[in-house]
N, C-alpha and C positions, 0 to 999 in steps of 0.2 A: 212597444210593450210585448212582450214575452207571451206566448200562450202555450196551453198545453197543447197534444192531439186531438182529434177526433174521437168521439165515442166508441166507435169502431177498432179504435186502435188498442184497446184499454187491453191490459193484461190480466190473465188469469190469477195470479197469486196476490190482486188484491189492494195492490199498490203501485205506483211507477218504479222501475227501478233504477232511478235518477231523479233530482229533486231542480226546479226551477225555481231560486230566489228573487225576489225583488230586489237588485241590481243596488240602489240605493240602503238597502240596509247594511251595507258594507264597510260603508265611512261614515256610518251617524255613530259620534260617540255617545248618545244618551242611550244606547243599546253595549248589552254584554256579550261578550263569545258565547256564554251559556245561551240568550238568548237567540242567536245566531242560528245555534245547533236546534234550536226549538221551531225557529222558524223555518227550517230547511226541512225537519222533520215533517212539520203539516203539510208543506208545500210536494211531500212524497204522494200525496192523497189529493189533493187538487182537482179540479174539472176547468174549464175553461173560465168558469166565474168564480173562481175561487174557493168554490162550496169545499167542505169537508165537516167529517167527524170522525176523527180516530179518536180513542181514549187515552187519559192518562199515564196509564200503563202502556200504552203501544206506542206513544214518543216520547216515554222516559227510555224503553226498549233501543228504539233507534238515536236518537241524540247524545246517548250515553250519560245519564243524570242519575244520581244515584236514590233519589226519592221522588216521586211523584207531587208531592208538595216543591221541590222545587221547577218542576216543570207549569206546575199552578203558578208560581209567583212571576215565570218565564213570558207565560203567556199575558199576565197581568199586564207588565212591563211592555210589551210589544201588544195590547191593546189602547195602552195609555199614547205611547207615539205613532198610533195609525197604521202600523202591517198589519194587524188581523182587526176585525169586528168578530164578536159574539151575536150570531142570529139568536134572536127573543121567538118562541112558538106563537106568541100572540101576532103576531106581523104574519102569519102566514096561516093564520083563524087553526091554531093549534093551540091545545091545554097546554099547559109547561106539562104536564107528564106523561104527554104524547109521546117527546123526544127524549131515550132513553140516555142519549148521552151528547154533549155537550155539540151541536153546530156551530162553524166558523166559519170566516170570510177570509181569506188571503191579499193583503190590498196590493195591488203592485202598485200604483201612482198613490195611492192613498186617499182618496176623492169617489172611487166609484161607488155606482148603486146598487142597492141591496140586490142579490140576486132573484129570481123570480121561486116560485116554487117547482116549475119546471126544471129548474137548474137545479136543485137542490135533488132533485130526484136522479136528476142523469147524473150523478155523485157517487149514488151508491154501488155505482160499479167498481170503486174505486175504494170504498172500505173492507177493511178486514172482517170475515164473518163476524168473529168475537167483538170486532165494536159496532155493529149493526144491531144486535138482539137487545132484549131487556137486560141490560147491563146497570151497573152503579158505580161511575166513575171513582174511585179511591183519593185518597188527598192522608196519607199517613195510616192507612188502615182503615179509615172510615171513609162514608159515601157521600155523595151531591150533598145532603140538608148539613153534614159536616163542614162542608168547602163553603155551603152559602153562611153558615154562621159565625164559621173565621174571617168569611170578606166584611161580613154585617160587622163585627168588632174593630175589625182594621177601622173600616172607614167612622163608625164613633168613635174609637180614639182620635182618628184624625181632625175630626170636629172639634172637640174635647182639647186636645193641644194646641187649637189654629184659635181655640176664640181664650185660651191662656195665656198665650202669648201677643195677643192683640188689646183683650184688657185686662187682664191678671185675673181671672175671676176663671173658678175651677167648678167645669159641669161634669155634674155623676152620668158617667158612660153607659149604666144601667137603665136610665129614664131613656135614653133615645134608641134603643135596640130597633122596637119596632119601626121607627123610621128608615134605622141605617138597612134594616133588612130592605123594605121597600128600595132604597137605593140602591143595594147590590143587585134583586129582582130587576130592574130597573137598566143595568148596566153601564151604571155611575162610575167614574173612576176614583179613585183614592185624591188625585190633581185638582179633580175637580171641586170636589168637596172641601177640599181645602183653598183651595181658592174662593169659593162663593162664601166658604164661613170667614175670607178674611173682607172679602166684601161687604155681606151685611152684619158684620162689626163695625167697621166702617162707617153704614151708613145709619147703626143705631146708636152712635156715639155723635154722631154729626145734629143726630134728632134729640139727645140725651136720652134714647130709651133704653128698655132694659136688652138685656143679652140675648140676642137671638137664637131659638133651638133650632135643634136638626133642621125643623118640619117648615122653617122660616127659612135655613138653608136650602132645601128641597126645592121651595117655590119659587129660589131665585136663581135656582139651575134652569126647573121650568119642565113641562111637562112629567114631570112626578106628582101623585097622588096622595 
C-alpha cells in the first residue's frame, strides 16, 4: 500500500505537489477518465489516512472539469465503487455544521477504517486556506443545502423508477423528499437505493402487499432513521 509522507514533510503551499492514486483505479472500467482526474485531484491533499477536504472549486481547478457539478457527480461515482468515503460530523460528535465543507476518505484497498479524529486533524496541513474557512461548497452557483437537494431528488427518482419498473405502479417523487433527503444525509448511494427498492418489491409482491415507500426502503438498507 502506497502511503504518503510524514507530517513533518508537508509542504507549504498547501497541497502535495504529486498526487498518489490507488493503483487499482486504473483498470476498473466501472470508473471514467473524468473520474480518474477527480480522484488524483483529492489524493493531492491526502494525509496518511486518507483524510481530506478540498472544495469543489479546488478539484474542478486541478482535474480540469469544466463545472463543479460535474466534479459532484465524479465524486458520487468513485464513492459508489469504494475509492473515497464521505466522513458524516456525527461519527466524530460533530454538528453537520461544524464542517464547513465536505470531509473525505481516499481508499487505497477499499476496506479501511474510518480514520480517527486525530487524523482528520493532521490533514489540515494539507488543505488550502480557502477550503479550511467557513466556506459553501458550490454545485452550479449554488451551496451545500443545493448539492443535498439535488442528491435527495436523484435518489427519489431512483426509487420512483426501480419500484415502476418492478411493478408498473407510478410513485409521486414529491411524497418521499423527506425520506430521500434522510438518505442523502445519511450517505446512501443512488445503487443502493435502487437495489433495496428492487428488493422490497420483491418481497411485497411475494407477500401480495402494497408498494413499498422510500421509508420501507430505508429500513431494508438498515441503519436509516
Amino acid at each position: 500500500m502506497m502511503k504518503s509522507l510524514s507530517n513533518e514533510d508537508l509542504s507549504d503551499i498547501g497541497k502535495w505537489p504529486w498526487s498518489i492514486v490507488p493503483s487499482r483505479a486504473f483498470g476498473d472500467k466501472r470508473l471514467k477518465d473524468a473520474d480518474r482526474r477527480v480522484l488524483g485531484a483529492l489524493c493531492a491533499f491526502v494525509n496518511r489516512a486518507g483524510g481530506c477536504w478540498p472544495a469543489l472549486a479546488t478539484i474542478k481547478d486541478i482535474s480540469g472539469h469544466a463545472t463543479n457539478k460535474s466534479v459532484f457527480d465524479a465524486i458520487q461515482r468513485l464513492k459508489e465503487a469504494k475509492y473515497v468515503r464521505q466522513l458524516r460530523p456525527k461519527d466524530y460528535q460533530e454538528t453537520r455544521s461544524g464542517w464547513k465543507s465536505n470531509r473525505y476518505q481516499v481508499l487505497w484497498l477499499g476496506d479501511e477504517p474510518k480514520p480517527t479524529m486525530e487524523d482528520i486533524n493532521t490533514a489540515r496541513k494539507l488543505q488550502l486556506a480557502s477550503d479550511d474557512g467557513p466556506i459553501k461548497e458550490e454545485i452550479g452557483g449554488a451551496g451545500v443545502e443545493t448539492a443535498l437537494n439535488t442528491l435527495s431528488h436523484t435518489l427519489a427518482h431512483a426509487y420512483a423508477r426501480a419500484v415502476q419498473s418492478r411493478t408498473g405502479q407510478v410513485r409521486n417523487v414529491a411524497s418521499e423528499i423527506n425520506h430521500a433527503r434522510r438518505l442523502a444525509l445519511s450517505n446512501i448511494s443512488i445503487e443502493q437505493v435502487r437495489a433495496a427498492t428492487v428488493q422490497a418489491c420483491d418481497q411485497a409482491l411475494a407477500r401480495r402487499a402494497g408498494v413499498p415507500s422510500l421509508a420501507d426502503v430505508a429500513r431494508l438498507i438498515g441503519g436509516v432513521q
